[in-house]
N, C-alpha and C positions, 0 to 999 in steps of 0.2 A: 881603806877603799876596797868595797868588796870585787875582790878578782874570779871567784866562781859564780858560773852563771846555769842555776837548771832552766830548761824551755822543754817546752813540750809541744808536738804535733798533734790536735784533734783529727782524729781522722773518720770523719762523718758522712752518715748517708743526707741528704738533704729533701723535702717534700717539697717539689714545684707548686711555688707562690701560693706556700702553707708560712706565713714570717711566725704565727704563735706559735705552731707545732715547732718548726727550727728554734724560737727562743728558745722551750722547753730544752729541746738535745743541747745547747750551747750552755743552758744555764745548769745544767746536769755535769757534763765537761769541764767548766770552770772549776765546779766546785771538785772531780776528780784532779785536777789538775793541781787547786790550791790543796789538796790533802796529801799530795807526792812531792809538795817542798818547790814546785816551780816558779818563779818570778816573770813568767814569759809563756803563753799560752799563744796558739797562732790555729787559725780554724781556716777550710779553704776559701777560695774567689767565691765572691758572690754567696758566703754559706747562710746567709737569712732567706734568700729568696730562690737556689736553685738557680742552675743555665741556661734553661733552655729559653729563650729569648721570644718574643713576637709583638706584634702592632700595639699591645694592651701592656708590654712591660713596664712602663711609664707608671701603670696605675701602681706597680708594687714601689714603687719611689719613697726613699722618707728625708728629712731634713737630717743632718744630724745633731740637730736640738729635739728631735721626735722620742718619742715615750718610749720608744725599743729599744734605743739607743743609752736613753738615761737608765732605763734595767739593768742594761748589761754595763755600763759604767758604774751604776752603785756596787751590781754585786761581786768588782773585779775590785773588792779591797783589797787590798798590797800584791795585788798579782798583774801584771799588766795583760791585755787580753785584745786581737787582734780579730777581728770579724769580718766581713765582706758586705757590701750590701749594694742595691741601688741609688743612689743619693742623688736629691733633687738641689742640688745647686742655685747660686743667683740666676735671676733671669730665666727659671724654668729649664735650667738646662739637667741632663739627666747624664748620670758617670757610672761606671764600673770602680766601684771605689771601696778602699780599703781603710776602718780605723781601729788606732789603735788608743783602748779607754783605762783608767784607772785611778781611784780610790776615787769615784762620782765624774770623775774629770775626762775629759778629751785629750790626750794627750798629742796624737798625728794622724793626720790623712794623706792619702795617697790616692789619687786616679789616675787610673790606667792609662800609660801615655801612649803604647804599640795596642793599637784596635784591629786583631787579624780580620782577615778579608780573603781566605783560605782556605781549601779541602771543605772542612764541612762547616767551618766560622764566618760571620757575617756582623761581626760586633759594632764596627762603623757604619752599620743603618741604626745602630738601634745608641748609641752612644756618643757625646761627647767625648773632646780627646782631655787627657789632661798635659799640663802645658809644665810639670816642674818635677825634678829628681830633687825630693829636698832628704836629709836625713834627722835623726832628732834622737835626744839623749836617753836612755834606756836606767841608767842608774848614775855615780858617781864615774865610773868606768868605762862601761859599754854605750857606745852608740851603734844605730841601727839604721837602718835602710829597709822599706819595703818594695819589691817590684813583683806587679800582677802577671802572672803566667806568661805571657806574650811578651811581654814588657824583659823575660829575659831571654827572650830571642833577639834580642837587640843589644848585641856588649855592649854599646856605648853610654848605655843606661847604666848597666852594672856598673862600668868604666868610672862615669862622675860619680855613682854613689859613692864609690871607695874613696874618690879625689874632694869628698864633701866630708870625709871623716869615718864612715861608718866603721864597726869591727865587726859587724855582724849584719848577715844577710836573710832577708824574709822574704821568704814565695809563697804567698799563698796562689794556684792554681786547681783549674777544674779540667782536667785531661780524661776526654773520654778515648780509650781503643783505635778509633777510627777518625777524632779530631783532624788528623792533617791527611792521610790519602798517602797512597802508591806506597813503595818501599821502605816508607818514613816507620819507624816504632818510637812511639812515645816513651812508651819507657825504659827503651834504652838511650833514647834522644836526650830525656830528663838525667838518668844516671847520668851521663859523661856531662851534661852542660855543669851540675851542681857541682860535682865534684870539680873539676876542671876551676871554674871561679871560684872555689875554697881554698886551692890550693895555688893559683896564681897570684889572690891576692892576699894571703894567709887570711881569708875573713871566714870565721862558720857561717855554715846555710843552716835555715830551717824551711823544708820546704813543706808543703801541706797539700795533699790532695784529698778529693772525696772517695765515696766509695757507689755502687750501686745499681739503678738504670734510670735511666731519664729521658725520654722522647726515642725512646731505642739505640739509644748511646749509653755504652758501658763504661763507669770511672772504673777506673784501674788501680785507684791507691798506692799504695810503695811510697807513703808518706814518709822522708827519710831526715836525719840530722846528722849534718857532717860538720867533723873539727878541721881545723884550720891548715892543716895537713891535706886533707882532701881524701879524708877516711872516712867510714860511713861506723860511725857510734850507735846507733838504730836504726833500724829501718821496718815499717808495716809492708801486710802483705797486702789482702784484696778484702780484708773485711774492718767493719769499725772497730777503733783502738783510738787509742792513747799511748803515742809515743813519746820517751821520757828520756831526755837525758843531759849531764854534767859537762859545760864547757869552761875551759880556762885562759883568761886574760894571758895567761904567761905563755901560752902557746902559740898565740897572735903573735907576742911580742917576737919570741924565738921563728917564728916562720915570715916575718916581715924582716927580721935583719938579717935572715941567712938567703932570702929571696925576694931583696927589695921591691918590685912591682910599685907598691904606691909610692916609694920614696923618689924611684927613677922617671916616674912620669915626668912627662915634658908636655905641661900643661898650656903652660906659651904659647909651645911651639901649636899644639894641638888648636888655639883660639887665633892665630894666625893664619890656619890652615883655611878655619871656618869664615873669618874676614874673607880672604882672598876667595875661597870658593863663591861665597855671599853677592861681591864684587862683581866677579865674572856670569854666574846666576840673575843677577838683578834682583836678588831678594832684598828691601826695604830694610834699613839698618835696624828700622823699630820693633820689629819680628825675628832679629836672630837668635836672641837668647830663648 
């Protein structure tokens, strides 16, 4: 059972609602990434189409049975490859949504379930929520978890990934300078959030940021990957790269039984909690989960 796992962070500029010009950088990245030995490529939120959002974003929408999508699935042979895009959903509905493709295949999706509404975010006009923390198998070994930027301002996300299995954590995020306002710094907000869940729940991050300008917002990059411990193994600065590096099964193991977190959860009690709140709320038993 393979126990070492290389991943790697693209760390890219992106061209607003340019999706060929991005295939091209992505499809340029894969292939650096498949020539450094990685098994795990991760590009940031939304990196086909760029953030900056408006009335016409809809138009950048694709299925994920769409032609761009089967590109970057063929050419992620044995390396698994993690992309962002717009996804047009059933029923015409439109996601902040994350897949992950390999050797032709589809492997997982993820849409964005925390839609900020924030400083200078507005993503709940322009999106769909997504309704599921699912996780999914990475190799013989590793399982994984993706949550969208926002999505890990929310522990409770991070919380059932871990209690869904995952050993490993994916962010891909689009953090410009000035995203949230007042005193807040992103990226020392992002340092301590990643580290801090690496090392609570012995699970590695890989987080992804872009780099750049876009609508007069500055990404900030410091695309980083932390082991299990809640150490930082690499980390980029403010320009594009490719970050690389070597994680180990056996460090999980070692950092989950010397600091149980997922084993002491009190998952029960936690689904109890939610009845009873549910209860006294009046929310509809058919919408809790």
């Amino acid at each position: 059972m393979p126990e070492k796992l290389v991943v790697g962070a693209a760390q890219i500029p992106t061209v607003p609602e340019d999706i060929e010009a991005n295939l091209e950088t992505h499809l340029d990245h894969i292939a650096q990434a498949r020539s450094r030995g990685c098994d795990l490529v991760v590009f940031p939120e939304l990196s086909l189409t760029g953030y900056t959002l408006s009335d016409e974003s809809f138009r950048l929408a694709r299925s994920r049975h769409s032609k761009v999508v089967r590109q970057l699935a063929e050419v992620s042979e044995g390396i698994t490859t993690q992309f962002g895009f717009i996804e047009e959903g059933p029923a015409a509905q439109f996601y902040n949504a994350t897949l992950a493709v390999r050797d032709g295949e589809i492997r997982h999706l993820h849409r964005k379930v925390n839609l900020p509404s924030y400083g200078n975010l507005d993503e709940n006009k322009h999106f769909a929520t997504g309704r599921f923390m699912e996780t999914a198998q990475l190799d013989e070994t590793w399982r994984y978890a993706i949550v969208i930027c926002a999505d890990a301002w929310n522990p409770a996300l991070v919380h059932l990934a871990a209690m869904n299995g995952a050993s490993l954590l994916s962010i891909p995020i689009s953090s410009s300078v000035d995203a949230v306002g007042g005193e807040f710094s992103n990226p020392k907000g992002w340092d301590l959030a990643i580290r801090f869940y690496a090392m609570m729940y012995g699970m590695p991050v890989v987080m992804t940021n872009r780099v750049g300008t876009e609508g007069g917002h500055r990404f900030w990059g410091g695309s980083a990957i932390i082991d299990a411990h809640g150490h930082i193994l690499e980390q980029a600065g403010d320009e594009p790269t490719l970050v690389v590096a070597e994680l180990d099964y056996n460090q999980v193991r070692e950092a989950r039984f010397h600091l149980p977190t997922v084993r002491d959860s009190n998952f029960s009690l936690i689904q109890r909690e939610v009845n009873r709140l549910s209860n006294i709320l009046g929310v509809p038993e058919s919408v809790r989960d």
